[in-house]
Structures are given as structure tokens and as C-alpha cells.
C-alpha positions as CSV (number, residue, x, y, z in Angstrom):
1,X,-37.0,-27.5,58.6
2,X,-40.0,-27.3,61.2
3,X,-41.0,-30.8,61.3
4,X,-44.4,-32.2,60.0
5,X,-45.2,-33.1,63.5
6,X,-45.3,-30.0,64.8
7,X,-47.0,-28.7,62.1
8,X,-50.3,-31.6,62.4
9,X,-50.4,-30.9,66.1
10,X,-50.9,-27.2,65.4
11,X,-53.7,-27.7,63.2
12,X,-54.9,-30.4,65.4
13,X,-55.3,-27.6,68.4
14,X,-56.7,-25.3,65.7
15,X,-59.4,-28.3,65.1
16,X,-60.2,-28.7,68.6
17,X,-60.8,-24.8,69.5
18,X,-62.8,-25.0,66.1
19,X,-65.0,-27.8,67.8
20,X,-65.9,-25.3,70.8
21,X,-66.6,-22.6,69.0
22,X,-68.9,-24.8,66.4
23,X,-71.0,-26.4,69.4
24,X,-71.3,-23.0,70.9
25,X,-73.3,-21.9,67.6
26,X,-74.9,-25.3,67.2
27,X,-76.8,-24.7,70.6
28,X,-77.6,-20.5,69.8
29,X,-78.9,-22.5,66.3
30,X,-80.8,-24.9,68.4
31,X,-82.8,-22.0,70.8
32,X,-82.7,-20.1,67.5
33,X,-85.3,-23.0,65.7
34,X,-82.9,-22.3,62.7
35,X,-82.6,-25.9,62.1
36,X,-81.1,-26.1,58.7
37,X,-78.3,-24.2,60.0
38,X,-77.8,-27.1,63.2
39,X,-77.6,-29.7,60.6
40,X,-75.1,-27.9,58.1
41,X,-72.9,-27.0,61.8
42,X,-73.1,-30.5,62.5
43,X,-71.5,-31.6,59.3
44,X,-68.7,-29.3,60.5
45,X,-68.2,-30.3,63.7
46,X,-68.2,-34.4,62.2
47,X,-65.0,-33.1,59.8
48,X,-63.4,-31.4,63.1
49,X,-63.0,-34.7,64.1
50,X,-62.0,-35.6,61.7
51,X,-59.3,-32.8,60.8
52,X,-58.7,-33.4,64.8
53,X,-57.3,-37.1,64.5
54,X,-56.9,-37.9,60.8
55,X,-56.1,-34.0,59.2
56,X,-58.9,-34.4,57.0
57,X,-60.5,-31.6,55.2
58,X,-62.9,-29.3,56.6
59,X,-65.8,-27.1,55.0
60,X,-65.0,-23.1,55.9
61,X,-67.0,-22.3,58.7
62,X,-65.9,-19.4,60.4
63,X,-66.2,-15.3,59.6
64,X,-67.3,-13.9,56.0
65,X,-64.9,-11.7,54.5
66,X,-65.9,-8.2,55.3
67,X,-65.5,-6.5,51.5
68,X,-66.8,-2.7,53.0
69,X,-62.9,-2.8,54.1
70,X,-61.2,-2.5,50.9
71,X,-61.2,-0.9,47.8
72,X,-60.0,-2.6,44.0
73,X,-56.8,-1.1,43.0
74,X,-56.2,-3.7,40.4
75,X,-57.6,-7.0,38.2
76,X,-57.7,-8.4,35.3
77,X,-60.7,-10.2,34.3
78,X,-58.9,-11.7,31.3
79,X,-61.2,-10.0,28.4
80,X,-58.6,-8.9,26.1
81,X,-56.1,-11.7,25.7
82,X,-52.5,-12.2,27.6
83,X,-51.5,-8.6,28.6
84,X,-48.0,-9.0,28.5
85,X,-47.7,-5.6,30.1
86,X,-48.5,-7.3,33.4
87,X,-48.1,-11.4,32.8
88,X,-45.3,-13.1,32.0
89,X,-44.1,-16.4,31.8
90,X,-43.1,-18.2,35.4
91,X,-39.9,-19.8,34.6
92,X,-40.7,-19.2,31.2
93,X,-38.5,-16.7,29.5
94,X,-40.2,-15.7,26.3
95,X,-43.2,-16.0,24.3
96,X,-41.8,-19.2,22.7
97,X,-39.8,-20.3,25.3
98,X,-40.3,-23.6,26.8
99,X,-38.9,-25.4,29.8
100,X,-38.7,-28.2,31.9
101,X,-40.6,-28.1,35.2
102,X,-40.9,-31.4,37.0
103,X,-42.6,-33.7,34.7
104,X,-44.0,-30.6,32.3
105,X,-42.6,-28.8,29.3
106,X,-44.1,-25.4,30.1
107,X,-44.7,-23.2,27.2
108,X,-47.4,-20.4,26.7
109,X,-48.8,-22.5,23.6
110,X,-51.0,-24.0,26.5
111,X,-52.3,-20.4,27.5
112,X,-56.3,-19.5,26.0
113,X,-59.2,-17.6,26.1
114,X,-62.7,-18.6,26.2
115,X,-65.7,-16.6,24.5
116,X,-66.9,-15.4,27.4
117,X,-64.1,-14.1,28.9
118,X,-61.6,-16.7,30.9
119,X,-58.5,-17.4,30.9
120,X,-57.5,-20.8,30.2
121,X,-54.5,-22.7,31.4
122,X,-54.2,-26.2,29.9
123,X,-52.0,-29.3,30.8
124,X,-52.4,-32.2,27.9
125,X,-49.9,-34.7,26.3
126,X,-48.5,-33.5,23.1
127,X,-46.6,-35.7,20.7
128,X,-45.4,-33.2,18.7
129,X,-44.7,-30.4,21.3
130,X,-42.2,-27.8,20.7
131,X,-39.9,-29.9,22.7
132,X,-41.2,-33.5,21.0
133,X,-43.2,-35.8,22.9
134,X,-44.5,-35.4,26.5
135,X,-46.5,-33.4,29.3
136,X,-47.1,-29.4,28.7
137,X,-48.3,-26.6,31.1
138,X,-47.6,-23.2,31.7
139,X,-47.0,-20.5,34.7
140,X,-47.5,-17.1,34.3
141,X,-46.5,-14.3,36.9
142,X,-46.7,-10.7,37.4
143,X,-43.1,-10.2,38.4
144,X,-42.3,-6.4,37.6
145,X,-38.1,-7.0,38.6
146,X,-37.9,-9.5,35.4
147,X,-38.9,-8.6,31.5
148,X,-39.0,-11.1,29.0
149,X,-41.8,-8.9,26.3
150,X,-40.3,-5.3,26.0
151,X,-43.1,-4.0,27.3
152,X,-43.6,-5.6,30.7
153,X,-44.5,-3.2,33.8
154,X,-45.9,-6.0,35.4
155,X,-47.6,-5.7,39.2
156,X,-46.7,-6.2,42.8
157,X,-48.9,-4.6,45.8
158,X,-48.1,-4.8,49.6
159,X,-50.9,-5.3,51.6
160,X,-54.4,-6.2,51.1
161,X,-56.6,-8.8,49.7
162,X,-56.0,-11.2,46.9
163,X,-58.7,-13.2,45.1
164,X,-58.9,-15.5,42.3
165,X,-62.2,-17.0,40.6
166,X,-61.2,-20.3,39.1
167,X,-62.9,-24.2,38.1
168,X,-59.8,-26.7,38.7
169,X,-58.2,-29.1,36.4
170,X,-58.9,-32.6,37.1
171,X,-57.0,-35.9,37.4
172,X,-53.8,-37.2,39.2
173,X,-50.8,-35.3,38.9
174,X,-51.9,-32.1,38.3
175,X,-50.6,-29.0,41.1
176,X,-53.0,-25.9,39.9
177,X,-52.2,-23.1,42.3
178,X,-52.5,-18.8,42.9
179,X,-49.9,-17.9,44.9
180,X,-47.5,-14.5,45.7
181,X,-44.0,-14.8,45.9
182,X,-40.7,-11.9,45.8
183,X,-37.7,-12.3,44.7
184,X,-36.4,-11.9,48.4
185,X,-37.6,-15.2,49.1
186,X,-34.2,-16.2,47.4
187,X,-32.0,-14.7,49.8
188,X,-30.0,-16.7,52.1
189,X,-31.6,-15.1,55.0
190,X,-35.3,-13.5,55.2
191,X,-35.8,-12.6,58.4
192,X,-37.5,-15.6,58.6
193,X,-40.7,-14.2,56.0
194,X,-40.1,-10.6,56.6
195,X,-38.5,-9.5,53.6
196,X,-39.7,-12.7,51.6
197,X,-42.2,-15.2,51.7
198,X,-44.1,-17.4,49.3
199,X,-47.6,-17.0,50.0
200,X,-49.7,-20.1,48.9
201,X,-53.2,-18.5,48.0
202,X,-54.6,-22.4,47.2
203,X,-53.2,-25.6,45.6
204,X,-54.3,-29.2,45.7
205,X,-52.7,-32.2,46.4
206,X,-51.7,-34.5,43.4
207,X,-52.7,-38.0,44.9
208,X,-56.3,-36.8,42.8
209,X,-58.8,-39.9,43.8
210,X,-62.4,-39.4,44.0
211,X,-63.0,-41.3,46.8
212,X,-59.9,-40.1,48.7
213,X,-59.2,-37.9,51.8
214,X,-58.9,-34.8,49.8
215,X,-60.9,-34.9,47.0
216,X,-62.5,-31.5,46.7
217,X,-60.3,-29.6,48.6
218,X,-57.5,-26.8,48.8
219,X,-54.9,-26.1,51.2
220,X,-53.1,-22.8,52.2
221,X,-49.4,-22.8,52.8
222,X,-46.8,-19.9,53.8
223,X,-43.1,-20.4,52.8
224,X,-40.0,-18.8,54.7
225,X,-36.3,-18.5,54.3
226,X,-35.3,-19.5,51.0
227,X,-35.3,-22.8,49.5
228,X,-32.3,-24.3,50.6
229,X,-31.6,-26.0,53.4
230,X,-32.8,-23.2,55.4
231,X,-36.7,-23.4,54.3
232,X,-39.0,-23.8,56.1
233,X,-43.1,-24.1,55.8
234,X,-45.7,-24.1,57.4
235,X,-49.5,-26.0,55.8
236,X,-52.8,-24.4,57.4
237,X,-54.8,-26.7,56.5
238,X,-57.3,-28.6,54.0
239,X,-60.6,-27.4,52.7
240,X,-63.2,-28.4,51.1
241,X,-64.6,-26.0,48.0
242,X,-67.6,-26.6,46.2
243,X,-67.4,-29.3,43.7
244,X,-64.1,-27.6,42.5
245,X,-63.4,-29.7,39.2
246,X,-66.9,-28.4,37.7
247,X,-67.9,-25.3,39.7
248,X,-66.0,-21.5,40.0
249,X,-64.9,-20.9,43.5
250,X,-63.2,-18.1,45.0
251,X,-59.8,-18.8,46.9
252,X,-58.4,-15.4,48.7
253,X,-55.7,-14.0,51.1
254,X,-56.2,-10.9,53.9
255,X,-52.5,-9.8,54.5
256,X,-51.6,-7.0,56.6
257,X,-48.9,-6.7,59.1
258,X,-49.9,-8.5,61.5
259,X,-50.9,-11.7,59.8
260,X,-52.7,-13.8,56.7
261,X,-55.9,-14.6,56.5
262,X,-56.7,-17.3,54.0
263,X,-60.8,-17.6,52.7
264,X,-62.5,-20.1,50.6
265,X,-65.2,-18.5,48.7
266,X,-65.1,-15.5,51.4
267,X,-65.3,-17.8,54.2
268,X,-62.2,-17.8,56.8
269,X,-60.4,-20.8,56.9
270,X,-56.7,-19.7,58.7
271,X,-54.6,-17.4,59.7
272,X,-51.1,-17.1,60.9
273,X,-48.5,-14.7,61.3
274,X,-45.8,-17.6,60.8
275,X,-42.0,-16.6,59.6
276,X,-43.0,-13.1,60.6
277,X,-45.2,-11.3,58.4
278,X,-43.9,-10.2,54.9
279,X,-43.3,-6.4,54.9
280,X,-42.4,-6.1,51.2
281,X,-44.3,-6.2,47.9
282,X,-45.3,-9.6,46.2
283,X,-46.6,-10.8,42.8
284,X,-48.8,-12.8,41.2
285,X,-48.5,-16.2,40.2
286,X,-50.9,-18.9,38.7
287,X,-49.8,-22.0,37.4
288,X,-50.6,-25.9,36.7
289,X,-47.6,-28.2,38.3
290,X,-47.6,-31.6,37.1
291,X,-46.4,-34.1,39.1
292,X,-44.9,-38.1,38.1
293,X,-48.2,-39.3,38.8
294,X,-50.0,-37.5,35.6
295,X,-49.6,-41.0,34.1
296,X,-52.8,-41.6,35.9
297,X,-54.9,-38.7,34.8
298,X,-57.7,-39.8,32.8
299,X,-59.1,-36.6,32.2
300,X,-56.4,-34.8,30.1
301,X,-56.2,-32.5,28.6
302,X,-57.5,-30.7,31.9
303,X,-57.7,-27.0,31.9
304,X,-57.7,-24.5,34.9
305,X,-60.4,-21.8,34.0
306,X,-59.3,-18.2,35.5
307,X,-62.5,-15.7,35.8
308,X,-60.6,-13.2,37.4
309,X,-57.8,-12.7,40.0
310,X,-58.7,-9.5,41.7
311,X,-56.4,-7.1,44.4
312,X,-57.8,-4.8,47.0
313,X,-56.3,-2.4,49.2
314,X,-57.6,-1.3,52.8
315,X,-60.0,2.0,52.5
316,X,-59.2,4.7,54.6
């Protein structure tokens, strides 16, 4: 496994090019007398610093997602229910199945809808769950290889850009997360990501304190080669959203052949071609991981709130 050393001191070069090219557009600002616009790049340059020598957090600074590029091929904007002609459970092999997944029962019991049109993924303490007392979430993918419903078609796509509108569950313990994944990534050997990859869209870390290094922010992670011994990861980063608990916010990935590019709210935040770019199809995953530490959460039950997740393909 690539070690975590390598991996700071990659985003720690990624922070100090970041510094350059904020100070070059700090001074254009400057002889531009667009002086709001100094003092929000000087914030940025302060958490380049800091991302520099601590890894903290940084807010998205760089290009705006160019949408002119792409066309929708596919969403669901969650105004009719569970479709379980696309969405399945994620380890989850039934409607009424439950199972174990770390410290979670995960059973589509803690799957809603809101009035106006959300979906709404919930992790609480039950003490009469279907499997007695404890901790319940849920996962839900779009996997179209597996079919737990009868009717499940589900979707995969290679190629393009993937967005999710979401407000984040709050509290300790809790691992909400869009990501895209294939089956191939369970090969013994996948060309390092080429013909499987787990593509991180967003998740958060689990050590939730609001006075702590990453409170309010997301990271973006690619996954290679399995998950045995062979794995091997690589984390671009943290950054901040806006006041993610309370707020929608976009999270997206650009992925084409060359590389991914990950976006907060349709601001760039990384990119990397690292494993070698996936060349297959991958699905759609969103669920809430719950971690040992959920003993701490004082906000449950906490609920993820899904708007949309929404996939385009290049135009032309």
C-alpha cells in the first residue's frame, strides 16, 4: 500500500503550487480594485498554509465547472419514491433484508421521502430494530450486474460527470458518502484502476467535532487494485463546503480518460489520473457508514437529505 507519507507530501506540493497561483490572482485583484475578491483570496492563501504544513482543509478555489460541455443522460431527483428499477440495496440483499456493516444494521426501513421531493437516508438507534437493539443505516447502489427486486435494470455510465445535491448528517461516527464503484474492483489484479476503481465522489471524516480540523469539510479519494493486500489509495484532499450539516451543496466528479476531476459546489478542488484511469463502466452508490465512535453523536437520529444525484455525458 502507497504509504500515507507519500501521499501528504503530494498534496503538500499541490498546496504550495496552489499558493503561487492564489498570489498571482491576489495581485491582478489588487490592480483590479476588486477588493472583496483580495480578501476572500487571502483566506485561501491563509488555509494553503495551512493544508501546506498541517493538511488542513481548504475552500475550492480554482476553475468553475464548465456545464456547456455535457449533456444529462440520466437523474433521479427522488420525486416518486425508491425506484427499484435503478436502486438497490448496497450490501443489502432485499427489501427486508438487513445486515451488519461496521457498527450499523443496514436495512431500507431507514430509507424516506420528504414532501418536497428528497430523498432521505437516516442513521438512529433503534431498540426494537429488525435485528433488536442497536445502530441502523442503509446503502443503496445502482449496480445493474446484481438483482435483488425482479425488476432491477439498474445504471452504470462510463465517462462524464457525476453530481449529487445533498445536506449531511451530523455528529461523530457517521461516514455519509457518493461514490462509483464496479465489480472489477474485486479482481485480484486491476491494472492498477484500469478495469476497476472505487471512485470516492465525497465522504467525511468520523472524528465529527465542531471545533476540529475538519469540521465542514469533504474529501475525495480514488481506490485501486482490490481490497486485499494489494489495495492501494490515494486521498486528494480536504475541503471545506458551505455549512454542510444545514445547507445543500453540490459534490461532483469530471472523469474521462485521462483523469478525475473532483468539484465542490462546481468549484475544482483535484484531479489525478492515479491507478490509471478507469476505462469501464461504474455505478452509483450513496450511503451513511457508521463508525465505533457514533456513541458520541448527539444529534441522532441524523439524516442525509439527497436533492438529486445527476449524470452527464460529454456533447459532441
Amino acid at each position: 500500500m502507497q504509504s500515507s507519507f507519500s501521499l501528504f507530501t503530494k498534496r503538500q506540493l499541490a498546496s504550495f503550487a496552489g499558493i503561487g497561483t492564489v498570489l498571482a490572482s491576489v495581485f491582478k485583484a489588487l490592480f483590479g480594485g476588486e477588493f472583496r475578491r483580495v480578501a476572500a483570496l487571502v483566506t485561501v492563501l491563509g488555509q494553503l498554509f495551512g493544508a501546506a504544513v498541517a493538511d488542513r482543509p481548504v475552500t475550492p478555489y480554482k476553475d468553475s465547472i464548465d456545464m456547456s460541455r455535457f449533456n444529462l443522460v440520466w437523474s433521479d431527483e427522488f420525486d416518486h419514491g425508491f425506484d427499484t428499477s435503478i436502486w438497490q440495496g448496497h450490501y443489502v440483499y432485499g427489501e427486508n433484508d438487513t445486515q451488519l456493516r461496521d457498527t450499523a444494521w443496514w436495512n431500507r426501513s431507514q430509507v424516506s421521502f420528504t414532501e418536497d421531493g428528497c430523498l432521505k437516508l437516516t442513521v438512529a438507534y433503534k431498540e426494537n430494530g429488525p435485528k433488536g437493539a442497536g445502530y441502523y443505516s442503509y446503502g443503496m447502489e445502482t449496480n445493474p450486474n446484481k438483482n435483488y427486486s425482479g425488476d432491477h435494470t439498474g445504471y452504470e455510465q462510463l465517462y462524464g460527470y457525476f453530481e449529487i445535491r445533498c445536506i449531511l448528517p451530523e455528529g461523530a461516527g457517521l461516514n455519509p458518502a457518493f461514490w462509483l464503484l464496479t465489480d472489477g474492483m474485486w479482481a485480484d489484479d486491476t491494472d492498477g484502476g484500469v478495469s476497476g476503481a472505487e471512485i470516492d465522489v465525497f465522504e467525511t471524516p468520523t472524528d465529527y467535532d465542531q471545533n476540529g480540523k475538519y469540521y465542514g469539510s469533504v474529501y475525495h479519494t480514488v481506490h485501486v487494485d482490490a481490497y486485499g493486500d494489494a489495495h492501494k489509495k490515494e486521498i486528494q484532499g480536504w475541503f471545506y463546503a458551505n455549512d454542510p450539516y444545514h445547507t445543500f451543496n453540490t459534490y461532483g466528479v469530471e472523469w474521462n480518460e485521462n483523469e478525475y476531476i473532483f468539484y465542490v459546489n462546481g468549484v475544482e478542488t483535484a484531479r489525478t489520473s492515479f491507478g490509471g484511469v478507469c476505462r469501464v463502466p461504474l455505478y452509483l452508490i450513496i450511503s451513511i457508514g457508521v463508525e465505533e465512535n457514533v456513541a458520541q453523536n448527539d444529534f441522532l437520529p441524523a439524516s442525509m437529505l439527497v436533492d438529486y444525484v445527476r449524470c452527464y455525458q460529454y456533447a459532441g
